[in-house]
MDTraj code that builds the backbone (N, CA, C; nanometers):
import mdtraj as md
import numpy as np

residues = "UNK UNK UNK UNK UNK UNK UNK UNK UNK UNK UNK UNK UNK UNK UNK UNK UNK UNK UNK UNK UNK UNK UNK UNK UNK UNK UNK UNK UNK UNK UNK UNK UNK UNK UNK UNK UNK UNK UNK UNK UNK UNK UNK UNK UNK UNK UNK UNK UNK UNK UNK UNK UNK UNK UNK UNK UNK UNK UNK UNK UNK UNK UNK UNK".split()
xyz = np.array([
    [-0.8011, -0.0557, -2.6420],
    [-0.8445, -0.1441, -2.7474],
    [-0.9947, -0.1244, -2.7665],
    [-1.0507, -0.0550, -2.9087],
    [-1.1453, -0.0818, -2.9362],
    [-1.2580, -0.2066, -2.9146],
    [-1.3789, -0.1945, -2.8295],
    [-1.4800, -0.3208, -2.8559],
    [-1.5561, -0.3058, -2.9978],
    [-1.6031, -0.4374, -3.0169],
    [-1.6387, -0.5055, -3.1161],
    [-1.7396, -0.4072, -3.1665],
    [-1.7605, -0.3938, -3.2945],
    [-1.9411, -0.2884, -3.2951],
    [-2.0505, -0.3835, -3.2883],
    [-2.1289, -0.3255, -3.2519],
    [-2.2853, -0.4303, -3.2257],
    [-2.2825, -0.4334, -3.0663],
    [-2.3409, -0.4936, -3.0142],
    [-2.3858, -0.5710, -2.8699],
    [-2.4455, -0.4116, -2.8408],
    [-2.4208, -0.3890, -2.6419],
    [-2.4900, -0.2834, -2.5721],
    [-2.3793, -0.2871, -2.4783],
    [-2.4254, -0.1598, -2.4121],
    [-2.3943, -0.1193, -2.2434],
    [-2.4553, -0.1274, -2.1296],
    [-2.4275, -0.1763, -2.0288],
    [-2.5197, -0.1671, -1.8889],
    [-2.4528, -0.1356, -1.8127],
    [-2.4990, -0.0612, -1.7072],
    [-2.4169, -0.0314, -1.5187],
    [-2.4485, -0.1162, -1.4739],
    [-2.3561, -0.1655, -1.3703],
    [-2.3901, -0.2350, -1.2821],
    [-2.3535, -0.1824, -1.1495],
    [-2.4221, -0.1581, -1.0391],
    [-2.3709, -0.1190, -0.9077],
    [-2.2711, -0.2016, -0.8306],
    [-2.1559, -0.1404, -0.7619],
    [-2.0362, -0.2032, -0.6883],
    [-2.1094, -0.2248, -0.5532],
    [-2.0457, -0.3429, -0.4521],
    [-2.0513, -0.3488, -0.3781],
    [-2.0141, -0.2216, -0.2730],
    [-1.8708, -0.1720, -0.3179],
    [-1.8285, -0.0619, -0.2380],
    [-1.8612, 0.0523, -0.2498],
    [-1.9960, 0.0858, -0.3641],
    [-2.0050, 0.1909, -0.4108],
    [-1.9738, 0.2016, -0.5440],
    [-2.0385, 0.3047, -0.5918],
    [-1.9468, 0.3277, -0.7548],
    [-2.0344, 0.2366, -0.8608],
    [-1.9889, 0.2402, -1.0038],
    [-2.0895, 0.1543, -1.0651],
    [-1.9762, 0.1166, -1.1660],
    [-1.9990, 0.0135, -1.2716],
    [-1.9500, -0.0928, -1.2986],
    [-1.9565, -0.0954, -1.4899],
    [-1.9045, -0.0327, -1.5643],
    [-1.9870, -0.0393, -1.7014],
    [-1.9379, -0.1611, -1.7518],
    [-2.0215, -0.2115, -1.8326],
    [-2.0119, -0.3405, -1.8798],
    [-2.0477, -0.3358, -2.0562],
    [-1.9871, -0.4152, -2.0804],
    [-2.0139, -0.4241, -2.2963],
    [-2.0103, -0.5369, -2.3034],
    [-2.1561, -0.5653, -2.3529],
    [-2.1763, -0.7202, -2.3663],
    [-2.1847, -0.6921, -2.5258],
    [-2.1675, -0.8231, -2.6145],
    [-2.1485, -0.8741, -2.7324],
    [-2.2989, -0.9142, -2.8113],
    [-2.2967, -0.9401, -2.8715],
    [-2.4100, -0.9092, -2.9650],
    [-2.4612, -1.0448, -2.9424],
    [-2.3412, -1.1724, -2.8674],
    [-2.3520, -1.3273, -2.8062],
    [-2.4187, -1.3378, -2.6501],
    [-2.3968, -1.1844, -2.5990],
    [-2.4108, -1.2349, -2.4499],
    [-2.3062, -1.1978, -2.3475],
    [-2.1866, -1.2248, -2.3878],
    [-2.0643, -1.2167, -2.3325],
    [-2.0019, -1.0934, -2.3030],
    [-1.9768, -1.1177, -2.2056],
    [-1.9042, -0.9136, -2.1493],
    [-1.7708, -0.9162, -2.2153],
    [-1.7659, -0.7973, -2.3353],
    [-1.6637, -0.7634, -2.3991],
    [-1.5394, -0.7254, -2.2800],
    [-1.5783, -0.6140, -2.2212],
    [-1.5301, -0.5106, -2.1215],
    [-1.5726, -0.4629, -2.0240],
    [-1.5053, -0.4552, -1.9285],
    [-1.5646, -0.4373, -1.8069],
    [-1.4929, -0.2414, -1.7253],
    [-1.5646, -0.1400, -1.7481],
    [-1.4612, -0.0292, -1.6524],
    [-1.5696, -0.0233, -1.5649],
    [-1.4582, -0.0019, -1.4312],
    [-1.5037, 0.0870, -1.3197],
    [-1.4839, 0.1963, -1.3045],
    [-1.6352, 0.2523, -1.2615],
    [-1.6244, 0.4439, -1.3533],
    [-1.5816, 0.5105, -1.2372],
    [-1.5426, 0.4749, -1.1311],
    [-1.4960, 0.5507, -0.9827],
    [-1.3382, 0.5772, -1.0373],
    [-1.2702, 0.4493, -1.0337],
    [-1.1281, 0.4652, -1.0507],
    [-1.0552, 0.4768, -1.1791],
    [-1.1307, 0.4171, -1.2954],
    [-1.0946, 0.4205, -1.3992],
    [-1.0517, 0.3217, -1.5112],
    [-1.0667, 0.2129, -1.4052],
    [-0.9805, 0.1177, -1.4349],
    [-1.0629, 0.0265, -1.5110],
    [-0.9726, -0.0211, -1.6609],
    [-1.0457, -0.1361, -1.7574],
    [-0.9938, -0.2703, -1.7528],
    [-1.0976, -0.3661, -1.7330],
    [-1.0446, -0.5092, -1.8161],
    [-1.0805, -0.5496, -1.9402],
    [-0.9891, -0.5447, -2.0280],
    [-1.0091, -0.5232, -2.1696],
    [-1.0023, -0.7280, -2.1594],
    [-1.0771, -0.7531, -2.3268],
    [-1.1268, -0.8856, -2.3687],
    [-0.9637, -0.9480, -2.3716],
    [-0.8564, -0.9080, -2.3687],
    [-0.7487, -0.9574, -2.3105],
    [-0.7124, -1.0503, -2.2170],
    [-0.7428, -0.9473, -2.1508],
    [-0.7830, -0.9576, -1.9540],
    [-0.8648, -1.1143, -1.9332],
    [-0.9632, -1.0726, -2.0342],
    [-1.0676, -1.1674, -1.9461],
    [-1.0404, -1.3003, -1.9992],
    [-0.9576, -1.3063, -2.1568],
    [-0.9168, -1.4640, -2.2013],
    [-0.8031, -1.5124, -2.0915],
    [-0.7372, -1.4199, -2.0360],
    [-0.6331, -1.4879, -1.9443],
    [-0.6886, -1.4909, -1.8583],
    [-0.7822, -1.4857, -1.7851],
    [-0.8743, -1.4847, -1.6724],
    [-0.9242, -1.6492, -1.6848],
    [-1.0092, -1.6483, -1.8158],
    [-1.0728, -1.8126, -1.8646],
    [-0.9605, -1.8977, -1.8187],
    [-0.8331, -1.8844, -1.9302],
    [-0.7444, -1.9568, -1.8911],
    [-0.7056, -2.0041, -1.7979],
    [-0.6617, -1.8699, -1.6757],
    [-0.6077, -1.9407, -1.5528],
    [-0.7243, -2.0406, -1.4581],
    [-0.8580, -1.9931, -1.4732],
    [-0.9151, -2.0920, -1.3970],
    [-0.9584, -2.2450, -1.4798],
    [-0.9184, -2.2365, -1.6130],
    [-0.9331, -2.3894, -1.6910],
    [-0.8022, -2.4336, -1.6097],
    [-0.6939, -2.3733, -1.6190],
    [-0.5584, -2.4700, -1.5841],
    [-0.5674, -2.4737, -1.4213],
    [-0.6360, -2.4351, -1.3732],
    [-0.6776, -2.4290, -1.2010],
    [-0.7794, -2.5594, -1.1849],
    [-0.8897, -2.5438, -1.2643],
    [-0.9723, -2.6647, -1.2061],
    [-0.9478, -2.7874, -1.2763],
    [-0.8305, -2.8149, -1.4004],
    [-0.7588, -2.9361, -1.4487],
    [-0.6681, -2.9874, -1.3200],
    [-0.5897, -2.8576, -1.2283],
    [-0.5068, -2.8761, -1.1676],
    [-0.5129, -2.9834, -1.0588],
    [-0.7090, -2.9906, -1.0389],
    [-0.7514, -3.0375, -0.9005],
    [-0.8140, -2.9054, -0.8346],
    [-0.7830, -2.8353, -0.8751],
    [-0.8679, -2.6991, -0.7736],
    [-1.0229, -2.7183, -0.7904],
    [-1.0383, -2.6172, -0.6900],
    [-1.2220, -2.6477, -0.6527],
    [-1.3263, -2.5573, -0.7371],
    [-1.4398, -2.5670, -0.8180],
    [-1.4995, -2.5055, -0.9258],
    [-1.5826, -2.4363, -0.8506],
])
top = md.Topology()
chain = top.add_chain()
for i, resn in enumerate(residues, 1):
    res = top.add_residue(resn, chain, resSeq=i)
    for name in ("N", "CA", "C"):
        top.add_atom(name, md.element.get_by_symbol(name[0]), res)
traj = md.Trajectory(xyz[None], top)
């Protein structure tokens, strides 16, 4: 899935090594996140079900 046009790119270094590309939005907000070692993307998909599960986690009683 294509990101948005506008915003930028940054690396970010992994803990385990490896580095981290990131696409932030023209708002601030990280479009996308790949890790350039393995390959692997979390597309703006990813990350609304991500929001989600921890809104319905800390409604649940879980800890913030």
């Amino acid at each position: 899935m294509p990101v948005p046009s506008g915003g930028h790119y940054a690396m970010k270094k992994l803990k385990g090594g490896g580095y981290e590309r990131l696409h932030f939005s023209k708002s601030g907000a990280v479009d996308e996140a790949k890790n350039m070692k393995t390959g692997a993307t979390h597309t703006p998909a990813e990350f609304k079900a991500d929001r989600k599960k921890r809104a319905n986690t800390i409604l649940a009683g879980g800890h913030r």
